[in-house]
C-alpha positions in Angstrom: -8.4 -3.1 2.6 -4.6 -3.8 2.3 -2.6 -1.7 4.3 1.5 -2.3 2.3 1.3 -3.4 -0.9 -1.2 -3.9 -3.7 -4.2 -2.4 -3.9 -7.3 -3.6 -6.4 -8.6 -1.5 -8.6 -11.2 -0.4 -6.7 -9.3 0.3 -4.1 -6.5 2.6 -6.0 -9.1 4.5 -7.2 -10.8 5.2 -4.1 -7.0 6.0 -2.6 -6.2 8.2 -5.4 -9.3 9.9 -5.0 -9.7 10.9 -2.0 -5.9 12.4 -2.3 -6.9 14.3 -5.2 -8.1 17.6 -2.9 -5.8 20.0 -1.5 -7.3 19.7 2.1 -7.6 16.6 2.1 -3.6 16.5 1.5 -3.2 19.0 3.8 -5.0 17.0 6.4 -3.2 14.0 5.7 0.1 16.0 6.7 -1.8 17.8 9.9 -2.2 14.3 11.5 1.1 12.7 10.3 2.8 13.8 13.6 -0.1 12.3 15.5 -3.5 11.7 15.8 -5.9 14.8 17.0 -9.1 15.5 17.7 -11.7 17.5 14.9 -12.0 21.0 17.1 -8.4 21.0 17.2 -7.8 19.8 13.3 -10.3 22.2 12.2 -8.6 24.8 14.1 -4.9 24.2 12.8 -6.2 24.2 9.5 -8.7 26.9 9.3 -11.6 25.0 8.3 -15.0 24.5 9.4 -15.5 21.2 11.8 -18.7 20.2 9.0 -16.6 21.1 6.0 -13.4 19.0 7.7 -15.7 16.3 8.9 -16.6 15.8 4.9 -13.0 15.2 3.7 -12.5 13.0 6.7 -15.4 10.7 5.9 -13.6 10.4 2.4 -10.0 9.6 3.5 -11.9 7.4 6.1 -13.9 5.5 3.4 -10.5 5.1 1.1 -9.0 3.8 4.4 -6.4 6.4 4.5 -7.2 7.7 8.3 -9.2 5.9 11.3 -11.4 7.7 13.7 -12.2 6.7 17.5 -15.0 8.3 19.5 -13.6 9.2 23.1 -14.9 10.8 26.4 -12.5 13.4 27.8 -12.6 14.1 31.6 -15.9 16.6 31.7 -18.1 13.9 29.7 -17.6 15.6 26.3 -17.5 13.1 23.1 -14.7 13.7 21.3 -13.8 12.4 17.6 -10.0 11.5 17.3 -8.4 11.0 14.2 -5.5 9.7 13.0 -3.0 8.7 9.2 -3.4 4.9 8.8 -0.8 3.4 7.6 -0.6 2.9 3.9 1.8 2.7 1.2 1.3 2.9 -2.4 3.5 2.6 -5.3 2.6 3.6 -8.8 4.9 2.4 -11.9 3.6 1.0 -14.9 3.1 -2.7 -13.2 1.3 -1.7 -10.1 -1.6 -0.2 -12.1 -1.6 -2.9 -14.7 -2.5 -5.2 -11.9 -4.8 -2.9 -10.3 -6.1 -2.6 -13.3 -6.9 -6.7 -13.9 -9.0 -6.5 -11.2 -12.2 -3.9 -12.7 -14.6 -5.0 -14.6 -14.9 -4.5 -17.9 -16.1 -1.4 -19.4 -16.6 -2.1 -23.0 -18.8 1.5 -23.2 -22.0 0.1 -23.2 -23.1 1.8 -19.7 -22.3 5.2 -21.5 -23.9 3.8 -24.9 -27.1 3.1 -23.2 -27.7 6.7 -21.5 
């Protein structure tokens, strides 16, 4: 996926998406000073680890954070996360070339159910 810049279609939508949650937002800003590990995300943000683990998997997919398994010192696996760097810009031409890049939908899918 392109880090800076333009984004297909696909991938806007996938962006815009995931960002469309409120935690999900919020966890975007939790790991903007730095990466951190899930106990301690969950923690800071009141969460559940399995409900926090969810809205990771999404910002992961839409390659808007990156996870790294680690050991710590006792043996214990630990998930890290951290913001990937990404930059999007939406005016009028951005999504208009976005956009070019979908298939077409003439309606037909919805026509056919």
């Amino acid at each position: 996926m392109a880090r800076v810049g333009t984004y297909t279609g696909d991938q806007l939508l996938r962006m815009l998406a995931a960002l469309a949650n409120p935690q999900r937002l919020r966890i975007i800003a939790a790991l903007t000073p730095g990466r951190n590990y899930v106990s301690q995300l969950a923690r800071e943000l009141g969460i559940s680890r399995p409900l926090l683990y969810l809205h990771l998997q999404r910002l992961e997919a839409a390659g808007l954070v990156s996870g790294t398994l680690e050991l710590s010192d006792d043996g214990k696996a630990m998930k890290y996360f951290e913001v990937a760097p990404f930059s999007v810009q939406l005016d009028p031409d951005a999504i208009a070339a976005a956009a070019a890049t979908l298939p077409i939908d003439n309606g037909e899918a919805e026509e056919s159910k």
